[in-house]
TIKOL-846407 format. One line per 5 residues: number of its first residue (from 0); their letters; for each residue x, y, z of C-alpha. Coordinates in steps of 0.02 Angstrom, whole numbers. Each point is the difference from the previous one (the first is absolute). Example, Ala and Ser with C-alpha at 12.3 -4.5 7.8 and 13.67 -1.06 7.14 Angstrom:
<sites>
0) as) 615,-225,390; 69,172,-33
</sites>
This chain:
<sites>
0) xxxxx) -2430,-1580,285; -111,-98,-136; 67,-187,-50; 32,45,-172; 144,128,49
5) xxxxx) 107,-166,68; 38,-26,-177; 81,183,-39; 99,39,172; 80,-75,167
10) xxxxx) -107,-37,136; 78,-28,180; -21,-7,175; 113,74,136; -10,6,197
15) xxxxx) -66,112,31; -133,-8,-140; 27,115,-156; -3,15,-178; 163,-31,-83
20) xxxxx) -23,45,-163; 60,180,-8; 131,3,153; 160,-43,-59; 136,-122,70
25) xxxxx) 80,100,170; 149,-106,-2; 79,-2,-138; 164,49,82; 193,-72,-33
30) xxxxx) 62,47,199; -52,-107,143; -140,126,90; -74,-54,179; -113,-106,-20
35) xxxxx) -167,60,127; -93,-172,29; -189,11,-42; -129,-40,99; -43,-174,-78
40) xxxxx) 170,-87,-33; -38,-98,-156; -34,-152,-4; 149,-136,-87; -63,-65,-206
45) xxxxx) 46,-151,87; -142,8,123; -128,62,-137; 19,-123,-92; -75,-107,143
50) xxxxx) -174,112,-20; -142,-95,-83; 16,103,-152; 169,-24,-41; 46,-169,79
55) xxxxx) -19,-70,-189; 146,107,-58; 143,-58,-74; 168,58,56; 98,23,-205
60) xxxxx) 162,106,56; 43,100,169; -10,-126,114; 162,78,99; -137,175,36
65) xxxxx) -139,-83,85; 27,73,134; -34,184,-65; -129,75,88; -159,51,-97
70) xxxxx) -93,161,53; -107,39,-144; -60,-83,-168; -12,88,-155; -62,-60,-175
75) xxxxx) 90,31,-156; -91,15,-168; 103,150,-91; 151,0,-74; 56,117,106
80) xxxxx) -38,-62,183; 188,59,46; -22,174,61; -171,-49,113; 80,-154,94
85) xxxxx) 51,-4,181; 146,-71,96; -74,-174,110; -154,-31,-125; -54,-155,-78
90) xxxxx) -72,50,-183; -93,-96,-95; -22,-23,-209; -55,-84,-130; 157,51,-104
95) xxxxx) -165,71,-123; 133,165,-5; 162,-82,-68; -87,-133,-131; -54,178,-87
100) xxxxx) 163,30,-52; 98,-123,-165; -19,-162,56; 196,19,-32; 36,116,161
105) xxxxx) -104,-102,120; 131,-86,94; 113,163,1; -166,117,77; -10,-136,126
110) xxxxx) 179,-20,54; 16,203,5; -158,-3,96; 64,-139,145; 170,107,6
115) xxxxx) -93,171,1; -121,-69,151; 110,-64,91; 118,141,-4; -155,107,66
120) xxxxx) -10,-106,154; -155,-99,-41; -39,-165,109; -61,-109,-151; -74,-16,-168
125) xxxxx) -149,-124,-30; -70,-27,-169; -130,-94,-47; 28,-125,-165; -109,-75,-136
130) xxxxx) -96,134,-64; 116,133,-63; 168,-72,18; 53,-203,36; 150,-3,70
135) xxxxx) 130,128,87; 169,14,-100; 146,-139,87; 107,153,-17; -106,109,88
140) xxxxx) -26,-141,131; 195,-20,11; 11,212,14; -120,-23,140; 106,-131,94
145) xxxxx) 145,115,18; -84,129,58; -101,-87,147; -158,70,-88; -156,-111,19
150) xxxxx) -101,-38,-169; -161,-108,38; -111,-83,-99; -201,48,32; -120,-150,7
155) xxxxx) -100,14,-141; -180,1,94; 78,163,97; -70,171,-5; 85,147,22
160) xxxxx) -152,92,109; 35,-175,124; 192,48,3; -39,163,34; -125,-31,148
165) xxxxx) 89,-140,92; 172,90,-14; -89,169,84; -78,-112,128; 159,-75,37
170) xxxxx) 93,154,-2; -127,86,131; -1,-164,106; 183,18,30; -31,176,20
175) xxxxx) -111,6,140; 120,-175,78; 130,144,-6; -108,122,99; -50,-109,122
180) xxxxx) 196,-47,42; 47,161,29; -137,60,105; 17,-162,88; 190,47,16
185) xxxxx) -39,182,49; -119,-59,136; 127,-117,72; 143,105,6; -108,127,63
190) xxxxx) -43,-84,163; 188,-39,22; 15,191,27; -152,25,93; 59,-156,112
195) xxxxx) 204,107,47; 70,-95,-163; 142,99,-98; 95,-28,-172; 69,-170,30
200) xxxxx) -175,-76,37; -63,84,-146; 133,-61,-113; -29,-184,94; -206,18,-51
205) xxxxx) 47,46,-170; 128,-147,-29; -112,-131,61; -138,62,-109; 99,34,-176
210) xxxxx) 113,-122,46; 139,82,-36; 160,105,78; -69,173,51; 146,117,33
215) xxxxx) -59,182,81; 117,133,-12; 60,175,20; -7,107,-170; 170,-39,-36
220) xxxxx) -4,-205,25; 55,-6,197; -100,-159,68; -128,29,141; -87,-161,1
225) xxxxx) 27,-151,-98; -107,-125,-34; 8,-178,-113; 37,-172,-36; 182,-18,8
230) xxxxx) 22,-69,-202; -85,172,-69; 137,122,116; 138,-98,-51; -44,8,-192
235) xxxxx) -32,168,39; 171,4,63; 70,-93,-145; -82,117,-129; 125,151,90
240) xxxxx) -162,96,58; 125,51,158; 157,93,42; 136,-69,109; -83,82,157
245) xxxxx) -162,-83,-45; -121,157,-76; -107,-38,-111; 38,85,-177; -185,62,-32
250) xxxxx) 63,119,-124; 28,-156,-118; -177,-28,25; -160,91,-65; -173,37,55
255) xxxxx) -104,-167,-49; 33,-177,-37; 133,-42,-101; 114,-166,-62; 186,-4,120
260) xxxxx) 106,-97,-161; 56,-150,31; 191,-42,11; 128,-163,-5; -48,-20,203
265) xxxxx) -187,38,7; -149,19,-101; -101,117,-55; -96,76,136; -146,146,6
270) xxxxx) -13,128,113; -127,149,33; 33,152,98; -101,152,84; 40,169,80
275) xxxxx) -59,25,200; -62,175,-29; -86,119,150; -55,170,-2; 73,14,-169
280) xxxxx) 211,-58,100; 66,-147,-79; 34,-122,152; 63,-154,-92; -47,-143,-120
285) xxxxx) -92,-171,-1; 106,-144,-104; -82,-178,-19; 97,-126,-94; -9,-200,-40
290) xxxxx) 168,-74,-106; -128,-61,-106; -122,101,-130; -150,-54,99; -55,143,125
295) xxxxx) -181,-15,8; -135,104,-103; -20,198,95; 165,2,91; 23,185,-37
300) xxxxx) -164,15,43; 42,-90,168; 139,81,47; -55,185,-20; -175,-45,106
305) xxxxx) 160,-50,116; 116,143,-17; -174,124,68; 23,-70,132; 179,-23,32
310) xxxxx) -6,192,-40; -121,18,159; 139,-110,95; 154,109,-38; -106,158,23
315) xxxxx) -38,-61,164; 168,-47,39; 86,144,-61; -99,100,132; 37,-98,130
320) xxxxx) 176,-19,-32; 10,207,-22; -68,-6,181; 105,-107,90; 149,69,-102
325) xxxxx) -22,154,26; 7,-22,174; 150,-126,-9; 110,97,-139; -29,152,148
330) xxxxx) 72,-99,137; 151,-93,-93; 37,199,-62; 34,22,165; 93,-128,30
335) xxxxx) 97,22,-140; 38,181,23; 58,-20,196; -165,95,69; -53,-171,103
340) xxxxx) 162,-83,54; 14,-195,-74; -15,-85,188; -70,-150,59; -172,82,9
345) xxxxx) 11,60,-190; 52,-207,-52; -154,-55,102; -121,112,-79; 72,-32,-170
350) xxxxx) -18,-179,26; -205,37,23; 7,93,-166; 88,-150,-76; 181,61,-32
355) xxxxx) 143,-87,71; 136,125,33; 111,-91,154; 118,-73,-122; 131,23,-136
360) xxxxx) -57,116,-140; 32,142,-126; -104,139,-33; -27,30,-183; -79,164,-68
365) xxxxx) -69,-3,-188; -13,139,-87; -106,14,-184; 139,91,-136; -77,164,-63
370) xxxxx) -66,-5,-155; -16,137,-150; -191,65,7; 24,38,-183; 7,-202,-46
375) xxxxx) -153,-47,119; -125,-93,-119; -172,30,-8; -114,-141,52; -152,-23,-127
380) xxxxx) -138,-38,55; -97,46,200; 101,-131,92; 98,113,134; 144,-108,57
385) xxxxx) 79,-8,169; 154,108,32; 167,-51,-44; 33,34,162; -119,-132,78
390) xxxxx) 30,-132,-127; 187,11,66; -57,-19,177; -131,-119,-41; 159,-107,-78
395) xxxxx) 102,24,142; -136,-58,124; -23,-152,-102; 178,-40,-24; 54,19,176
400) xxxxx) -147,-91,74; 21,-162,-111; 157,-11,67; -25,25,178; -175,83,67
405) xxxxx) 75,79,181; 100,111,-104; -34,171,22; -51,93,-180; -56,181,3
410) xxxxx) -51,130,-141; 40,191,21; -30,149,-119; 151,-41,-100; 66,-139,68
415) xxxxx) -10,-177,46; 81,-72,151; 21,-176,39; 100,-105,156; 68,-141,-91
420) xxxxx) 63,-158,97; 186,-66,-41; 139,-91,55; 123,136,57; 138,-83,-83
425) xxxxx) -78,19,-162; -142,113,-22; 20,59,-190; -76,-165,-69; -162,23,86
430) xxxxx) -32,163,-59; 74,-23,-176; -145,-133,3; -148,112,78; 63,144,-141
435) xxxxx) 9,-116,-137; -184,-72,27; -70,166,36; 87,61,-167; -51,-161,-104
440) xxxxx) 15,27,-152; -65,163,-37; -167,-62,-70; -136,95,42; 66,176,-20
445) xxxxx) 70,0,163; 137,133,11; 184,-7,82; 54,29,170; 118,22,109
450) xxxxx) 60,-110,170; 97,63,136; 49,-121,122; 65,28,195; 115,-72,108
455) xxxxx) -42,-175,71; -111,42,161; 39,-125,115; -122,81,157; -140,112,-32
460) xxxxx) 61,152,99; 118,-16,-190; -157,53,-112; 2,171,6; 176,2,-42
465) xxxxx) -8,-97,-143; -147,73,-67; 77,145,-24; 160,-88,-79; -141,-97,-126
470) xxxxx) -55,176,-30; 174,79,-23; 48,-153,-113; -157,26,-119; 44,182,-48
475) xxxxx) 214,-29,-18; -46,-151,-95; -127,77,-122; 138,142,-46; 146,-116,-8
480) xxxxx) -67,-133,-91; -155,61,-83; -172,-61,-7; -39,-194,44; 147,-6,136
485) xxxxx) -3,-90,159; 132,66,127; 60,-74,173; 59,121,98; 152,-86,65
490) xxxxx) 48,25,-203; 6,166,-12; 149,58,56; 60,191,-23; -165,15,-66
495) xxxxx) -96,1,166; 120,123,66; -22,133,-139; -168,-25,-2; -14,49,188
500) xxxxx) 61,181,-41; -157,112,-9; 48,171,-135; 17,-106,-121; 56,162,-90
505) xxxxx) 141,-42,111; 53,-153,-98; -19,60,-183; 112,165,49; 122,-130,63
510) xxxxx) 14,-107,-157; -2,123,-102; 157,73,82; 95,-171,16; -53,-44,-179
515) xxxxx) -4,165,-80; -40,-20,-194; -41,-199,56; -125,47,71; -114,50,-157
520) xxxxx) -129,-116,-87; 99,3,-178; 38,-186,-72; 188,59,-2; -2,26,202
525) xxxxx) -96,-145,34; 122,-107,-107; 137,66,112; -61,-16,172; -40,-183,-79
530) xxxxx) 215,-22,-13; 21,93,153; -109,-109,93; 73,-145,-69; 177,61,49
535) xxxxx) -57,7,187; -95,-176,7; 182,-70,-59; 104,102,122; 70,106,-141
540) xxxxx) 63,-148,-96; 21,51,-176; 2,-145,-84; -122,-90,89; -113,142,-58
545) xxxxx) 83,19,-186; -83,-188,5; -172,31,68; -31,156,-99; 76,-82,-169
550) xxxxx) 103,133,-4; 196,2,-64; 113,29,141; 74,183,-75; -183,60,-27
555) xxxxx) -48,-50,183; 170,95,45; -65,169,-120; -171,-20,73; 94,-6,202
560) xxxxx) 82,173,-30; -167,67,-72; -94,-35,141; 177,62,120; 3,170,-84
565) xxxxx) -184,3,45; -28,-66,180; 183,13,49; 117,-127,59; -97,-138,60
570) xxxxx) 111,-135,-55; 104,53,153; -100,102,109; -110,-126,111; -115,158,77
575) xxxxx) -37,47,-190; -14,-163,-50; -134,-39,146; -91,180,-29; -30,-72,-193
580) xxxxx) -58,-166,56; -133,89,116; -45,125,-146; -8,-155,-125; -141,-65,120
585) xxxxx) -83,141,22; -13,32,-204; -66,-175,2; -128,40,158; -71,158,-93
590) xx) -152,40,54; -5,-46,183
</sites>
């Protein structure tokens, strides 16, 4: 490009290196977007304007934005420079373009321009006075001010080939400072892993060198090592970047670096995020974070040289663990199903694999809800994602082992099974706890399950036994109380004993003979085993049940002999009245 065709277009410079002047602006865009870190991070206007060629500038409006970072320069001399810029440049001008309009409109070009610039993301404007235009508008200068946008003032004896040159130079200096971190990183965290190291020493090498938290985690925000000076977690905290059971919420976050608002209790803080991908599975995600806007220059860059190789670590892991549990899932199986009898041998050997069994406990089975193939969702995109049903018992694992490691935890083809410690006075708290963190709150994707929970074991000759009770109290609970329900099996009553009857053909002939017409799936029937049921819970007091139902005491009386000339008298037959109890409960049951 000749010098005499700076006078007729826009000339810039990018990294990496490329004309300008016919690639429009890619993001022009009213939606936040993620926001993929380059490989140079800019560099602040405030720290350009300590380069020799700009360290005569004058500061006229802005001076809140100095800390936008610059990562090109561009040089305006048409009128119509606004579809060419670029977010993060510095552009330059002699305002030659606006004094060719009425000397009348000058200060209204330049105040649309400022807005229009600013509004496109641009780091700064400098203009160089004297020649073409003396002085800058005070109510552009004032525009400028409340918008944070930096004007400056050129020093006269400045060229804009200098600007151009030093800027680049600067630009590639902190590119290749960037580089040289992350390799530098990448080589460190490296050895960790070639020295036995795992996640947490990553995430400790990481910290110390960003200086930063660095929080690794499972896809859906579960914490496997955690890593950080203690005021960055708890703004991190304070910003509500965690549920109650302490996941992460890494769907509120996006690929890249981004700004965490500032509130009443903390400031503003930034944080930049990666995904842990291997062999095309998603494994997890890299977070670093300061409560402050001032992670350093390539962090992104950083942290996915680190996530390579925390990939490596989890794929390593993962096969290891699918070894040894494989071999420990067979042997608790066994355990659990009363093929190796629960004796002092079985507690000893247990104890070598880690599991503490000798002592008060409940087994608790899990079971994933079925789900309607029609609504699964397409994943865009090659990123194959782990099973639902090994994110579930990857939760479970984690859950149970924060809060006490010799606990036995053990994934099957449809199920997972854990031995949870309690007091045997009161065992529901503990696992209302363990189901609540596992559940969180439903970030993540993660679907809905259901618990079953046994009998407290008090020996472990008792685990077979209440294995099967956990087992029999996940299937009675999913078809009495739907999807999402945790059942102890001390709670379910009648329940357990119809569900024990194997025709289950059996059952439905016998409601359907106790309840005759009742026994349908019209809105009319169900409304009327709804009274009837109400009339046994209150021992057949009418207007105890007038009141419940909201219903006037003669209507309750009309609906009685209704449901008399259809069941028969089982106001004052107790046989009948207990046959249509039992066929109530079995209507309720359907299914098992």
């Amino acid at each position: 490009m000749g010098p005499s065709s700076l006078e007729s277009i826009g000339v810039g410079y990018r990294l990496p290196m490329g004309t300008v002047a016919n690639d429009r602006a890619s993001k022009l865009h009213d939606l936040p977007e993620a926001e993929s870190e380059p490989v140079a991070d800019g560099l602040p206007v405030r720290a350009l304007l300590a380069t020799s060629c700009l360290s005569g500038s004058t500061v006229l409006a802005g001076h809140s934005g100095l800390n936008r970072l610059v990562r090109g320069v561009n040089v305006m001399e048409v009128p119509d420079i606004l579809p060419w810029v670029k977010a993060d440049e510095l552009l330059l001008t002699t305002a030659f373009p606006l004094t060719r309009a009425d000397p009348g409109r000058h200060e209204q070009l330049m105040l649309d321009l400022v807005v229009d610039l600013n509004a496109r993301g641009l780091a700064a404007l400098a203009v160089k006075l004297g020649r073409y235009l003396d002085a800058i508008p005070q109510k552009v200068l004032d525009r400028a001010d409340e918008l944070g946008f930096p004007v400056l003032r050129l020093p006269d004896g400045v060229a804009f080939d200098e600007v151009l040159a030093e800027v680049f130079s600067e630009l590639l200096n902190r590119q290749a400072r960037v580089l040289a971190e992350a390799d530098a990183l990448h080589r460190a965290i490296s050895a960790i892993v070639l020295a036995g190291g795992g996640l947490p020493q990553i995430a400790i090498e990481v910290s110390r060198l960003l200086d930063c938290v660095v929080l690794i985690t499972t896809p859906d925000g579960r914490i496997l090592a955690d890593e950080g000076g203690e005021p960055h977690r708890s703004a991190l905290e304070a910003a509500g970047q965690f549920d109650p059971s302490g996941r992460l919420l890494v769907e509120r976050l996006r690929t890249g670096r981004q700004n965490i608002p500032a509130s009443v209790a903390i400031p503003a803080g930034t944080a930049a995020m990666t995904s842990i991908l291997a062999g095309g599975i998603d494994h997890g995600r890299i977070v670093a974070y300061r409560a402050d806007e001032q992670l350093p220059p390539g962090t992104v860059t950083a942290i996915e040289r680190a996530a390579i190789v925390a990939a490596l670590t989890i794929t390593k892991e993962l096969a290891v663990a699918a070894v040894e549990g494989k071999f420990r899932g067979d042997y608790l199986r066994d355990v659990l199903t009363g093929l190796v009898a629960a004796d002092e041998t079985v507690v000893t050997h247990c104890r070598s694999l880690g599991w503490e069994i000798d002592r008060p406990m409940v087994v608790v089975v899990a079971e994933l809800d079925p789900v309607d193939a029609s609504a699964t969702v397409t994943i865009a995109g090659s990123v194959v994602h782990r099973s639902q049903h090994e994110r579930f018992s990857s939760a479970w694992h984690q859950v149970v082992r924060a809060r006490d490691k010799s606990a036995p935890v053990v994934a099957f083809s449809h199920e997972v099974v854990s031995l949870l410690p309690v007091r045997p006075e009161s065992p529901a708290p503990v696992v209302d706890q363990v189901v609540a963190a596992v559940s969180g709150d439903r970030g993540g994707g993660r679907q809905s399950f259901c618990t079953g929970v046994s009998r407290v074991v008090t020996e472990p000759a008792g685990i077979a036994a209440a294995y099967a009770q956990a087992r029999k109290s996940v299937s009675v609970g999913r078809r009495v109380h739907g999807h999402g329900s945790v059942s102890h099996f001390d709670s379910l009553g009648v329940h357990r004993l119809l569900s024990l009857v194997p025709d289950t053909s059996e059952l439905t002939s016998f409601a359907a003979e106790v309840l005759a017409e009742l026994s349908s799936d019209t809105a009319e029937a169900a409304d009327l085993r709804l009274t009837l049921q109400t009339l046994l819970d209150t021992n057949l007091n009418v207007a105890e049940t007038a009141r419940l139902l909201h219903f006037h005491y003669n209507t309750l009386r009309y609906r009685i002999g209704k449901l008399e000339r259809i069941l028969g008298p089982f106001t004052t037959d107790p046989h009948l009245r207990l046959d249509v109890a039992l066929a109530l409960q079995v209507v309720q049951m359907r299914g098992i």
